[in-house]
N, CA and C atoms of all chains as a GROMACS GRO file, in nm:
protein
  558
    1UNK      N    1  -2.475   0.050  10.227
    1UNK     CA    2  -2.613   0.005  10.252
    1UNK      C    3  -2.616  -0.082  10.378
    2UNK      N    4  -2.687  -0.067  10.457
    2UNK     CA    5  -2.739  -0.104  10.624
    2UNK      C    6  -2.759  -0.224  10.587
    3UNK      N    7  -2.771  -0.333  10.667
    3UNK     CA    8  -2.829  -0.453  10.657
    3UNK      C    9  -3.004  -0.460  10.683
    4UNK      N   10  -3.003  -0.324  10.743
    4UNK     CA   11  -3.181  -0.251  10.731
    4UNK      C   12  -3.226  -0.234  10.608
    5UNK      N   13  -3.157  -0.204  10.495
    5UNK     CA   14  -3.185  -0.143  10.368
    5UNK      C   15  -3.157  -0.261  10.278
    6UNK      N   16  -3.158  -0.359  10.299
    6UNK     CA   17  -3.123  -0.503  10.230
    6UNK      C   18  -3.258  -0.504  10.132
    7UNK      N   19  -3.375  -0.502  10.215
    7UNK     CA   20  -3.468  -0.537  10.093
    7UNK      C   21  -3.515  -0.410  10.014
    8UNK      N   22  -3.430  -0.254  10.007
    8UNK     CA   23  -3.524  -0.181   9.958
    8UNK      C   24  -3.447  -0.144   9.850
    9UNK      N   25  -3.509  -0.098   9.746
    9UNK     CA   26  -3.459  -0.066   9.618
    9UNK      C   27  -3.458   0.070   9.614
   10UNK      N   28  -3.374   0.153   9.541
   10UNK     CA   29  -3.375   0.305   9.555
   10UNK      C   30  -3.397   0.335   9.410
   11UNK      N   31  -3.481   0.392   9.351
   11UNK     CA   32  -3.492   0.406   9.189
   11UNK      C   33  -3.406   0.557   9.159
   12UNK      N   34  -3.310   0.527   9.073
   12UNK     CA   35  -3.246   0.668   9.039
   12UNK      C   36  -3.228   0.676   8.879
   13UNK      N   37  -3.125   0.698   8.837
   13UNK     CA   38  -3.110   0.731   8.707
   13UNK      C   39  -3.027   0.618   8.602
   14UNK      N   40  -3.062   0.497   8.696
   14UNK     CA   41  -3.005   0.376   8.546
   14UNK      C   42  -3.137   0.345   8.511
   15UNK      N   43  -3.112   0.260   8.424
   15UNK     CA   44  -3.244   0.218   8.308
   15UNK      C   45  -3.389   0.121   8.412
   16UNK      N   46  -3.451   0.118   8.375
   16UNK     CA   47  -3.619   0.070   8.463
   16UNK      C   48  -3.540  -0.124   8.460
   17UNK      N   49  -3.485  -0.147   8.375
   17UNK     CA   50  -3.484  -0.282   8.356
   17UNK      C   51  -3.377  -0.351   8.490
   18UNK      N   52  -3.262  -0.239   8.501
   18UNK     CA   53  -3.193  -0.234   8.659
   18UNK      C   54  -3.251  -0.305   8.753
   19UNK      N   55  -3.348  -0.188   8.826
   19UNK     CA   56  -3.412  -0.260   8.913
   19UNK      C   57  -3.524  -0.331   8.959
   20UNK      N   58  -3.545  -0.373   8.784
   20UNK     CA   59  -3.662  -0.455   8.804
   20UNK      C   60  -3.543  -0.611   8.851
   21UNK      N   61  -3.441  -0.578   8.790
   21UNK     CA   62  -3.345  -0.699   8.853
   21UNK      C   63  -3.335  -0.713   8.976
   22UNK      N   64  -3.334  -0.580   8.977
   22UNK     CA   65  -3.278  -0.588   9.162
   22UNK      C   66  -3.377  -0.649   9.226
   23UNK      N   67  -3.521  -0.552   9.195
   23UNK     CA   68  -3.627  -0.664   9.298
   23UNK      C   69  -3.650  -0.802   9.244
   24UNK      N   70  -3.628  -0.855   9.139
   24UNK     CA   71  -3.663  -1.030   9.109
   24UNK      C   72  -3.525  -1.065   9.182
   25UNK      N   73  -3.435  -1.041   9.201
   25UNK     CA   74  -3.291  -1.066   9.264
   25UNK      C   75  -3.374  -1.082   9.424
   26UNK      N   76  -3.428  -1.005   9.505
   26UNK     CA   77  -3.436  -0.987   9.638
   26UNK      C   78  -3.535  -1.130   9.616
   27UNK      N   79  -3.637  -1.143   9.569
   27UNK     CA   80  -3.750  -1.251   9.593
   27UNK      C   81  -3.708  -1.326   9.571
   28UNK      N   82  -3.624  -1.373   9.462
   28UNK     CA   83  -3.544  -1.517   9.417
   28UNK      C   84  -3.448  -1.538   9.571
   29UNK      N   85  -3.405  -1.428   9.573
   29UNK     CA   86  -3.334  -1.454   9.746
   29UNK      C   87  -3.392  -1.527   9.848
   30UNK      N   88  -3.542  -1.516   9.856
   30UNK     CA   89  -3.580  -1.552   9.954
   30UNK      C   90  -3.642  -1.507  10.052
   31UNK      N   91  -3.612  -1.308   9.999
   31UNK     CA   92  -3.731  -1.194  10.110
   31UNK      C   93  -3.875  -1.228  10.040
   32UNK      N   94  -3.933  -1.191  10.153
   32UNK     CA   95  -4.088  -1.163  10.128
   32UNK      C   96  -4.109  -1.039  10.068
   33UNK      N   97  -4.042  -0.964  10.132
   33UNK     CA   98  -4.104  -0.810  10.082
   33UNK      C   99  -4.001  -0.731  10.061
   34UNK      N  100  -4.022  -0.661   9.953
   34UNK     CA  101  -3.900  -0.541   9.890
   34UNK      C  102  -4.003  -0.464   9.835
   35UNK      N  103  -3.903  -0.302   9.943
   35UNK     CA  104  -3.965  -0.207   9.894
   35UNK      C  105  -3.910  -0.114   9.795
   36UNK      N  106  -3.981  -0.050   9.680
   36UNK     CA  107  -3.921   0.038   9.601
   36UNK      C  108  -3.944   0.180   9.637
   37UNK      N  109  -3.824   0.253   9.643
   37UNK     CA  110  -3.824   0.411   9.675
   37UNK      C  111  -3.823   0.498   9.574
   38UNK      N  112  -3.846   0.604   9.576
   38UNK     CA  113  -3.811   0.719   9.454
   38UNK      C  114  -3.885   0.829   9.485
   39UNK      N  115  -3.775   0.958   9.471
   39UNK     CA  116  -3.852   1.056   9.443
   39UNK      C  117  -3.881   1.170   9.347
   40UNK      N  118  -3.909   1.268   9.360
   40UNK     CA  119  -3.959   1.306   9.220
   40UNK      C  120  -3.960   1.306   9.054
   41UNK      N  121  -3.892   1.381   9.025
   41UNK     CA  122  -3.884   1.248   8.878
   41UNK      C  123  -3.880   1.166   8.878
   42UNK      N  124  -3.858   1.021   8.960
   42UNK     CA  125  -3.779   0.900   8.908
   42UNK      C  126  -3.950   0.817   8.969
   43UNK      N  127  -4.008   0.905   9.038
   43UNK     CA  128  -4.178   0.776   9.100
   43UNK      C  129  -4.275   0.727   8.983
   44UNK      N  130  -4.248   0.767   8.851
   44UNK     CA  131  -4.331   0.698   8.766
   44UNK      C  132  -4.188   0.587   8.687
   45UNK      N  133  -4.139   0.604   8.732
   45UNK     CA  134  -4.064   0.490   8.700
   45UNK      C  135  -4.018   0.384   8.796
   46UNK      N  136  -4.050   0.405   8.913
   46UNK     CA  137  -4.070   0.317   9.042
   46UNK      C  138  -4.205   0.246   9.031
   47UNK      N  139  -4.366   0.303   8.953
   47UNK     CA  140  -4.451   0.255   8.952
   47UNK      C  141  -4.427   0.180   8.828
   48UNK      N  142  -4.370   0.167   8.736
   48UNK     CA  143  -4.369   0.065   8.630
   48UNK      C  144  -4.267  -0.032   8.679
   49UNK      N  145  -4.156  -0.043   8.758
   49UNK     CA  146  -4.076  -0.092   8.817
   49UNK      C  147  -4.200  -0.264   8.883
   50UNK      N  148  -4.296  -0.146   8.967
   50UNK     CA  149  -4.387  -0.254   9.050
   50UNK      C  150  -4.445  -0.329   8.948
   51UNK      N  151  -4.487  -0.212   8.795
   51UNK     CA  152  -4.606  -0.345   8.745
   51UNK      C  153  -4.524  -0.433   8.687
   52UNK      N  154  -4.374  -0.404   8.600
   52UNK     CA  155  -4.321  -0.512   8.562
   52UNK      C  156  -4.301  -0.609   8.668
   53UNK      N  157  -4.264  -0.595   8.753
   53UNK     CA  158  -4.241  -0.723   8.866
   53UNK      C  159  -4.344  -0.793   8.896
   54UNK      N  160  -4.467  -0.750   8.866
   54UNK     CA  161  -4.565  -0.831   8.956
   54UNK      C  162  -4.661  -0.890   8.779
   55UNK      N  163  -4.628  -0.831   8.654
   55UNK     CA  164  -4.743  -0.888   8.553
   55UNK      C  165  -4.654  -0.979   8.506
   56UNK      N  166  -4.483  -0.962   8.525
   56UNK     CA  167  -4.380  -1.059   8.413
   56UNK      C  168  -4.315  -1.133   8.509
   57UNK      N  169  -4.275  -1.096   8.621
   57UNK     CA  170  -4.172  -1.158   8.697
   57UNK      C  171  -4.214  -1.261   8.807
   58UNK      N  172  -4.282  -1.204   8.887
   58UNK     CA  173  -4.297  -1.220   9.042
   58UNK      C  174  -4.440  -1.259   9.055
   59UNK      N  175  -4.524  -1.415   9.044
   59UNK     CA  176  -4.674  -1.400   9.078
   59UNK      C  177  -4.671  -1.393   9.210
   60UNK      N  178  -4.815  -1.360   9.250
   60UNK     CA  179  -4.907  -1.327   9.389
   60UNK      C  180  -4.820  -1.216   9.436
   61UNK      N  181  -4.817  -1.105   9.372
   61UNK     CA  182  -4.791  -1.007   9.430
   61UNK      C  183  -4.860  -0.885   9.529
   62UNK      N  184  -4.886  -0.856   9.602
   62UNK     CA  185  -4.941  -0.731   9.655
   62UNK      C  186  -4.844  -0.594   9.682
   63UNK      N  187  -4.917  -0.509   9.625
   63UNK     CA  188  -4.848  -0.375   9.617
   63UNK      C  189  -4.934  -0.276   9.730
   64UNK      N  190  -4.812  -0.188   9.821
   64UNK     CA  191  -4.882  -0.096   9.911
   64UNK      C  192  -4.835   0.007   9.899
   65UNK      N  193  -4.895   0.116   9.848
   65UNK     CA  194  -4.812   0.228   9.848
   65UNK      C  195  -4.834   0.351   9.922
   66UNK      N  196  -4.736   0.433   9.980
   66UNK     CA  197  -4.756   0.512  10.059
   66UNK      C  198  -4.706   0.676   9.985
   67UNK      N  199  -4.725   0.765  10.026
   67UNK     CA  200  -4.661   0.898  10.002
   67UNK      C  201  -4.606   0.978  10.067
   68UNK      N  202  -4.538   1.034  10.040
   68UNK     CA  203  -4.471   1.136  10.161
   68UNK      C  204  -4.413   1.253  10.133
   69UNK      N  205  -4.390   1.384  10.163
   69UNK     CA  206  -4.318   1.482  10.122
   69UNK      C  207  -4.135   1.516  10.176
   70UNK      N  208  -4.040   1.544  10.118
   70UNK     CA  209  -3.933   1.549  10.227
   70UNK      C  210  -3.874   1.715  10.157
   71UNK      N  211  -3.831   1.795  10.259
   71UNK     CA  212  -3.778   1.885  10.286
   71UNK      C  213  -3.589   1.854  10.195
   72UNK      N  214  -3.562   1.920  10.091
   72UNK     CA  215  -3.410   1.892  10.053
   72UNK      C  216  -3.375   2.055  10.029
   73UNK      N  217  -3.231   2.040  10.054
   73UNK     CA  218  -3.172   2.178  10.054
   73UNK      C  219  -3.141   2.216   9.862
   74UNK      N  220  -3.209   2.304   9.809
   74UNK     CA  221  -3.211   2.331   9.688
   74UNK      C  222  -3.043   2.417   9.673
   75UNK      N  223  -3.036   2.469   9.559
   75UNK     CA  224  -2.926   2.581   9.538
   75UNK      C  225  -2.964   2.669   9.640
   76UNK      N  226  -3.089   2.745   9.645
   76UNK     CA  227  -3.087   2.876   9.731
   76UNK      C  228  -3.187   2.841   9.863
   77UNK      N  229  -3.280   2.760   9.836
   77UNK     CA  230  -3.367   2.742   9.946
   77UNK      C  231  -3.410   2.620   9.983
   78UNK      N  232  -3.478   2.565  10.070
   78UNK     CA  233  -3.522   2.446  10.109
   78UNK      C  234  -3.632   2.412   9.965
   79UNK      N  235  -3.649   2.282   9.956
   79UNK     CA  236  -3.724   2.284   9.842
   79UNK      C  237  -3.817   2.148   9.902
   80UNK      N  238  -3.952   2.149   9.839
   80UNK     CA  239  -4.047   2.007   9.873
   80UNK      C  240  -4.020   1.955   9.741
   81UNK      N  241  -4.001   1.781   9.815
   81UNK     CA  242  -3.996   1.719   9.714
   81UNK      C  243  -4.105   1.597   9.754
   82UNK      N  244  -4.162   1.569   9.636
   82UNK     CA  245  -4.276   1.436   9.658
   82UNK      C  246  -4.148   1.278   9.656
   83UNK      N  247  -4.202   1.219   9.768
   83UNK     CA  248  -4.182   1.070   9.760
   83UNK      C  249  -4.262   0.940   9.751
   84UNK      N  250  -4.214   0.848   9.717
   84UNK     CA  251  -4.353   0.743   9.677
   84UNK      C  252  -4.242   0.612   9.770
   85UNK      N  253  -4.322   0.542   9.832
   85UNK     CA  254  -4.313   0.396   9.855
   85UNK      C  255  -4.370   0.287   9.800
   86UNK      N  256  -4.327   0.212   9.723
   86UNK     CA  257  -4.420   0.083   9.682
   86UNK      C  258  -4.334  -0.054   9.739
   87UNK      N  259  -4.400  -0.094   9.855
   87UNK     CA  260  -4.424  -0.210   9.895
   87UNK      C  261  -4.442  -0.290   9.804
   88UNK      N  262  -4.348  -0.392   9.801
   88UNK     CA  263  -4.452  -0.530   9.709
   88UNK      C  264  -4.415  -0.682   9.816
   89UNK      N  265  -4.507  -0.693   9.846
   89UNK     CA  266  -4.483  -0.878   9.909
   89UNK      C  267  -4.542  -0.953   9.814
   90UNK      N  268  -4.424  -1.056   9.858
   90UNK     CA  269  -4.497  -1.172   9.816
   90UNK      C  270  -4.601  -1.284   9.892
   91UNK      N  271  -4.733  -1.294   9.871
   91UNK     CA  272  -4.785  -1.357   9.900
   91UNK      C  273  -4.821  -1.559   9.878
   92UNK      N  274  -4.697  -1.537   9.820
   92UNK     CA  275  -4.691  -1.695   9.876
   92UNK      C  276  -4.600  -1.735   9.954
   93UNK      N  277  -4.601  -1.765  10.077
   93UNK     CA  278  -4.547  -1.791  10.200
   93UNK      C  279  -4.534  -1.948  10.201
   94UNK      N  280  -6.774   1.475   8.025
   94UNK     CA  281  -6.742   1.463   8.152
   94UNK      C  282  -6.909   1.421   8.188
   95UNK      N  283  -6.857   1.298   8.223
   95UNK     CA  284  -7.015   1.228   8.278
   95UNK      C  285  -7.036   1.282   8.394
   96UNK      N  286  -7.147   1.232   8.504
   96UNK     CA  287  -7.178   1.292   8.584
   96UNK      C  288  -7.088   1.166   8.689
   97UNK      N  289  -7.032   1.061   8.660
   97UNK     CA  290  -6.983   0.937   8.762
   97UNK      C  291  -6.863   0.996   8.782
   98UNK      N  292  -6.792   1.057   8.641
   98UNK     CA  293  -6.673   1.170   8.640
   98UNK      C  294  -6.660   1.265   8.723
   99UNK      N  295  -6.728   1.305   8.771
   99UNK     CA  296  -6.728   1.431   8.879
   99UNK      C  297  -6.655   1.467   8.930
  100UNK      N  298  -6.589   1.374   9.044
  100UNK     CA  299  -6.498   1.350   9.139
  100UNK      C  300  -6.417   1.299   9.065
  101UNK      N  301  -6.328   1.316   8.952
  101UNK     CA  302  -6.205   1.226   8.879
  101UNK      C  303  -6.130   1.376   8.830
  102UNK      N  304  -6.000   1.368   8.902
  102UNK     CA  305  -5.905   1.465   8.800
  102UNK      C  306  -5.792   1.392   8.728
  103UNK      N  307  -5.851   1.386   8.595
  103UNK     CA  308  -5.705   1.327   8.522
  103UNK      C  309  -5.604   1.422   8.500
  104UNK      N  310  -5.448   1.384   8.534
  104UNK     CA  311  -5.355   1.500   8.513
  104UNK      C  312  -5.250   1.434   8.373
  105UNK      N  313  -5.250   1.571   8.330
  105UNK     CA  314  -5.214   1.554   8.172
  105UNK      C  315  -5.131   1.696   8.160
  106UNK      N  316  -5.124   1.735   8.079
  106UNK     CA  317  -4.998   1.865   8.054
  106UNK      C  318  -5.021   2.017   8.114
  107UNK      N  319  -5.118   1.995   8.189
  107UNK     CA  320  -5.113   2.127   8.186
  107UNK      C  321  -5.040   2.156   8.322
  108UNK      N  322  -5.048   2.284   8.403
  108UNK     CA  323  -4.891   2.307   8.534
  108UNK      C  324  -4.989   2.261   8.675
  109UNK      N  325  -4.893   2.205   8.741
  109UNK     CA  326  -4.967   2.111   8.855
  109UNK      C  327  -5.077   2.234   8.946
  110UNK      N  328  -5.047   2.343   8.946
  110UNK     CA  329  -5.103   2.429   8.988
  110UNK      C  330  -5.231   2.399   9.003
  111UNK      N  331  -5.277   2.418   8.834
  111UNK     CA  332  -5.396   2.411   8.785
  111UNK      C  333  -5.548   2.232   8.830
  112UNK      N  334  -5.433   2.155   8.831
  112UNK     CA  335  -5.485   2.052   8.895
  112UNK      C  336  -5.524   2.017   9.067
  113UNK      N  337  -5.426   2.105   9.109
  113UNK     CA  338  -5.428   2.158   9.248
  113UNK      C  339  -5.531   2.231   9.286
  114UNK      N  340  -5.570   2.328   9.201
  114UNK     CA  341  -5.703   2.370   9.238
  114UNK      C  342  -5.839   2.312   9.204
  115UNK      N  343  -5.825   2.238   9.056
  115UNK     CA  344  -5.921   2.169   9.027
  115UNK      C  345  -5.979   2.064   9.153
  116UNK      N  346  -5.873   1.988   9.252
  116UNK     CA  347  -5.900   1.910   9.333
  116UNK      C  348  -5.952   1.973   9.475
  117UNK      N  349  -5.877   2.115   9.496
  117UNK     CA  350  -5.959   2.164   9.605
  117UNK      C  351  -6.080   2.212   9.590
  118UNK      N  352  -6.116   2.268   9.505
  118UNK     CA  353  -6.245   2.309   9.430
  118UNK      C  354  -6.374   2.214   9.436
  119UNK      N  355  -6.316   2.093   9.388
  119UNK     CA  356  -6.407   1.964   9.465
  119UNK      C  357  -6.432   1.954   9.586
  120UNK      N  358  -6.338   1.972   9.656
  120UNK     CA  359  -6.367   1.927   9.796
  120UNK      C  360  -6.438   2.108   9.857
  121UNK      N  361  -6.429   2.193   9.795
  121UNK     CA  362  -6.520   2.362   9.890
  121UNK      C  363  -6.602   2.289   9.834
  122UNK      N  364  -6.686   2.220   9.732
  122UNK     CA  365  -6.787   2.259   9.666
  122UNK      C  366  -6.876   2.105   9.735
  123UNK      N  367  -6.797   2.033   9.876
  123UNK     CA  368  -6.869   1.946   9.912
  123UNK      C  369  -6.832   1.803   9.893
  124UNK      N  370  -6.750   1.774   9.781
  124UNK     CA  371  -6.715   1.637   9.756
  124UNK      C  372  -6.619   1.594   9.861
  125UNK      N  373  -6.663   1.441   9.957
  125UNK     CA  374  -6.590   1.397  10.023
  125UNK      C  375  -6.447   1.316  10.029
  126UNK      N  376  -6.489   1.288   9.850
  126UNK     CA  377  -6.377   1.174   9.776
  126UNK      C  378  -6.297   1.281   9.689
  127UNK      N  379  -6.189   1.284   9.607
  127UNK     CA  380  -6.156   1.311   9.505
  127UNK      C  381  -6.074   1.242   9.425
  128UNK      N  382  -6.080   1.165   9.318
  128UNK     CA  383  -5.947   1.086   9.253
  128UNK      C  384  -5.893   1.154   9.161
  129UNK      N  385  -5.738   1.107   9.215
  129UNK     CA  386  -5.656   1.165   9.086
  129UNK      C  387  -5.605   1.066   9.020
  130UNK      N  388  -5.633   1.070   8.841
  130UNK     CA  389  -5.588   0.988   8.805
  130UNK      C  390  -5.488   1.032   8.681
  131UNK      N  391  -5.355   0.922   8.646
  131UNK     CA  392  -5.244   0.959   8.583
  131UNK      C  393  -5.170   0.852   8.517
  132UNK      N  394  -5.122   0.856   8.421
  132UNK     CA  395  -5.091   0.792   8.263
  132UNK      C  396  -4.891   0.817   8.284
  133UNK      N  397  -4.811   0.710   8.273
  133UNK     CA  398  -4.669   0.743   8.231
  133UNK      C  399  -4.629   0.861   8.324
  134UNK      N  400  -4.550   0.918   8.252
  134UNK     CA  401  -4.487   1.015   8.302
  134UNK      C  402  -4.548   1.129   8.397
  135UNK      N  403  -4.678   1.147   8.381
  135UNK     CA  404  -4.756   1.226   8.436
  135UNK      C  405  -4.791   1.158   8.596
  136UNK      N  406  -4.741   1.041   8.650
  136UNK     CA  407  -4.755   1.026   8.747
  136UNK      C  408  -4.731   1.071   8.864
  137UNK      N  409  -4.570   1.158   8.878
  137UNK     CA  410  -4.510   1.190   8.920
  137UNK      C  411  -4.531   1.347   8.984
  138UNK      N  412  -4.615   1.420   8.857
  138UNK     CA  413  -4.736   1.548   8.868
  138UNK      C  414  -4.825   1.505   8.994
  139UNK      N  415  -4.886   1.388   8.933
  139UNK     CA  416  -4.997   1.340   9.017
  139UNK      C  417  -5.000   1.314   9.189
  140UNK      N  418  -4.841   1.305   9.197
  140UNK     CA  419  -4.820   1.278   9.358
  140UNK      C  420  -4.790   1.420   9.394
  141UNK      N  421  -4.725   1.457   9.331
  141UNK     CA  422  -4.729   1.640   9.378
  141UNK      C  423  -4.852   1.671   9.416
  142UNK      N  424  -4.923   1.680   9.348
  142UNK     CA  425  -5.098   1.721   9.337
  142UNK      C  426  -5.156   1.689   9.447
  143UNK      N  427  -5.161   1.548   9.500
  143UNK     CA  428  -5.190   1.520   9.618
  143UNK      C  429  -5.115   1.535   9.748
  144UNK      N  430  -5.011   1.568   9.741
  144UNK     CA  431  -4.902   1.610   9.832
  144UNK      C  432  -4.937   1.745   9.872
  145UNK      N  433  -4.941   1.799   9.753
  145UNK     CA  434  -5.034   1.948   9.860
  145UNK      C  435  -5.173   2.031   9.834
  146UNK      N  436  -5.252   1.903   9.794
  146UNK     CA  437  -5.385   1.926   9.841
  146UNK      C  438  -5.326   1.908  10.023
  147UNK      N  439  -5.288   1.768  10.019
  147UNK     CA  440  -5.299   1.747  10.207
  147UNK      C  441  -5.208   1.816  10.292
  148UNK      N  442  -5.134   1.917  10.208
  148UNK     CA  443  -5.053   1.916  10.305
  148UNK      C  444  -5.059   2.100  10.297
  149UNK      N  445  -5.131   2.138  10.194
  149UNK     CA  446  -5.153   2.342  10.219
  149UNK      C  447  -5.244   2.358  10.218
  150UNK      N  448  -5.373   2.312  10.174
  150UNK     CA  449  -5.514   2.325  10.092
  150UNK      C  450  -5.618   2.273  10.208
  151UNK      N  451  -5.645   2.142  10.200
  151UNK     CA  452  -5.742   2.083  10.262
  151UNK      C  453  -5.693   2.007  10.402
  152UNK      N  454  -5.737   1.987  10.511
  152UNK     CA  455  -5.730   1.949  10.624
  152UNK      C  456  -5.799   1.808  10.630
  153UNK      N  457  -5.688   1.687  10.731
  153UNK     CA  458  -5.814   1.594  10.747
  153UNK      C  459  -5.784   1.488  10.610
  154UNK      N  460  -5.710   1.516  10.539
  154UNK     CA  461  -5.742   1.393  10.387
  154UNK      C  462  -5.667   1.274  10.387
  155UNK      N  463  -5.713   1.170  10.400
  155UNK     CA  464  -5.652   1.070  10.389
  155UNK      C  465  -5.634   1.012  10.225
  156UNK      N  466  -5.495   0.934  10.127
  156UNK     CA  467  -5.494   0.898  10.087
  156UNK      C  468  -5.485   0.750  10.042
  157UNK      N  469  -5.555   0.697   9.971
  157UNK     CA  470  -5.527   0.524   9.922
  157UNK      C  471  -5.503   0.559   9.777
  158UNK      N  472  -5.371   0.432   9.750
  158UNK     CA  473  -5.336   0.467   9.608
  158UNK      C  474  -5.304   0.371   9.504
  159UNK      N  475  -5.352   0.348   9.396
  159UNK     CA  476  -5.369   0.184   9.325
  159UNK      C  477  -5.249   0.228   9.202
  160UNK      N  478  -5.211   0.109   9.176
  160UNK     CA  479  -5.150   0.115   9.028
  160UNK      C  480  -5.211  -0.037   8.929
  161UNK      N  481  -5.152   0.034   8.827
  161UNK     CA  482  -5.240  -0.060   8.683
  161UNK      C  483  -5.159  -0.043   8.604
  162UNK      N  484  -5.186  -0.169   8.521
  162UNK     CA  485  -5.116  -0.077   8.337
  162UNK      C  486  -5.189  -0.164   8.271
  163UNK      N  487  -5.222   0.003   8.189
  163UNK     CA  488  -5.300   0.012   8.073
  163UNK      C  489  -5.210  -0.050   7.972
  164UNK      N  490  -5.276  -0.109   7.843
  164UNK     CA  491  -5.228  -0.148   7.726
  164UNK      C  492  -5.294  -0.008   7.546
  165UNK      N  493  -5.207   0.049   7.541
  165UNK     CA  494  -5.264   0.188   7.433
  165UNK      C  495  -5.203   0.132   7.325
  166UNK      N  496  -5.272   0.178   7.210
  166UNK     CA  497  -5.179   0.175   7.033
  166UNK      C  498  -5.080   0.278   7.063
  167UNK      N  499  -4.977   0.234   7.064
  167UNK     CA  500  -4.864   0.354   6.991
  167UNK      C  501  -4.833   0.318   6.847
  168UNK      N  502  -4.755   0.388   6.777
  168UNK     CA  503  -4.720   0.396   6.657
  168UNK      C  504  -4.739   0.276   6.582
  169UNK      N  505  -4.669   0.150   6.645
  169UNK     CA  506  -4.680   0.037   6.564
  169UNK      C  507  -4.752  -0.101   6.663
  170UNK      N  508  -4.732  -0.085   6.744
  170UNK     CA  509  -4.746  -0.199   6.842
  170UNK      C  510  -4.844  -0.177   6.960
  171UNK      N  511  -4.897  -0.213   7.048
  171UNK     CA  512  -4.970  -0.222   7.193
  171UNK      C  513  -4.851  -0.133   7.258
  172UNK      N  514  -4.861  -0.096   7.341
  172UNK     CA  515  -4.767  -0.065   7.475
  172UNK      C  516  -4.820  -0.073   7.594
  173UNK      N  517  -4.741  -0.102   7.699
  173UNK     CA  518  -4.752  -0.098   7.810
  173UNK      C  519  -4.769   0.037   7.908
  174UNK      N  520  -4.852   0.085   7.949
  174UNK     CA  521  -4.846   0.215   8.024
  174UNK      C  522  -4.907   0.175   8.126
  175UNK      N  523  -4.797   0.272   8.251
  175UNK     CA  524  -4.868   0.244   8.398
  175UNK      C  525  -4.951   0.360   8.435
  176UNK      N  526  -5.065   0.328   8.529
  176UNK     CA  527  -5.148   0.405   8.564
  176UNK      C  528  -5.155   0.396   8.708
  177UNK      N  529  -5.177   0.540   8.747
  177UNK     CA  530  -5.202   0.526   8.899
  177UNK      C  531  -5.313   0.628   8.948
  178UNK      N  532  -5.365   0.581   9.032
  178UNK     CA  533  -5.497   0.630   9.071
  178UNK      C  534  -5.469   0.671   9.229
  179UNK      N  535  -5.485   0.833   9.275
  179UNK     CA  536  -5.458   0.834   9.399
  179UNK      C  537  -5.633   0.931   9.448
  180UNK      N  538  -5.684   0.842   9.511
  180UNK     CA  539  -5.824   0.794   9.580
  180UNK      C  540  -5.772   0.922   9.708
  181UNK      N  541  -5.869   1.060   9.735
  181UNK     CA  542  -5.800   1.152   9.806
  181UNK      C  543  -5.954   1.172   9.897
  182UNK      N  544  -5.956   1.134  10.050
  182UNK     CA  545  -6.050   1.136  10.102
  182UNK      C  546  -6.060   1.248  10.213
  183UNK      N  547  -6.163   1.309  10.262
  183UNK     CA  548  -6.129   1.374  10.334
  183UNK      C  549  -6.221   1.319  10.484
  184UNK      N  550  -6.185   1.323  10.602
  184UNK     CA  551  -6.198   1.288  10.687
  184UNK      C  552  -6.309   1.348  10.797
  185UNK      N  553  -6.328   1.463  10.752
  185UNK     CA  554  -6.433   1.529  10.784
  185UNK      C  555  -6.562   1.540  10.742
  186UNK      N  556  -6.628   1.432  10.798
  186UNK     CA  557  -6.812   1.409  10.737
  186UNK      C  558  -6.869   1.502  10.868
   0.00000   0.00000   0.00000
């Protein structure tokens, strides 16, 4: 992991409670903003990721989320896959 | 399906296909907005859905996209469910 990729969380296949650590870990650190990644199966569990952090963990939160499609090499063919970004800052500065 | 409903596709079990057209169908038939809205696991449908309305279907659409969580009865207790709402505009007035 890059020292670019410090604040972003990648959601994959351990349990939702993971990286809800990971992001209360980054804000207790001291970033403003950590973003959560994921893509297809795993983006409704990136969006509960955000609400636990921001209704139990983390007040004054703001969430931004973006979408995107990415091109991955399947078994036989290129395949679309949906991606989600959720931004969360913290707004107390 | 009220008439404020109009413009709302909730996605639920059936194959993203089918929601895919439900949303372009809105927009031939004139609607400038379309929301998609989605419960748990079905979120993940829901970004597909909008991934290629904009990106095979309709020209011009900009998306904004909210999350929430709902509180439902399950079996014994309240639960927590996240909701996300993806607000699908099209750019061409």
């Amino acid at each position: 992991m890059s020292v670019k990729d410090e604040n972003v969380v990648f959601v994959g296949k351990k349990p939702t409670t993971a990286y809800v650590f990971a992001v209360v870990t980054q804000f207790s650190d001291g970033q403003n903003e950590v973003h959560i990644k994921a893509r297809g199966k795993s983006i409704n569990k990136a969006v509960d990721i955000a609400e636990i952090v921001r209704n139990r963990f983390v007040q004054n939160v703001d969430v931004s989320i973006g979408i995107s499609t990415e091109k991955l090499m399947g078994e036989r063919d290129e395949i679309n896959v949906s991606c989600e970004s959720l931004s969360t800052y913290s707004t107390l500065i």
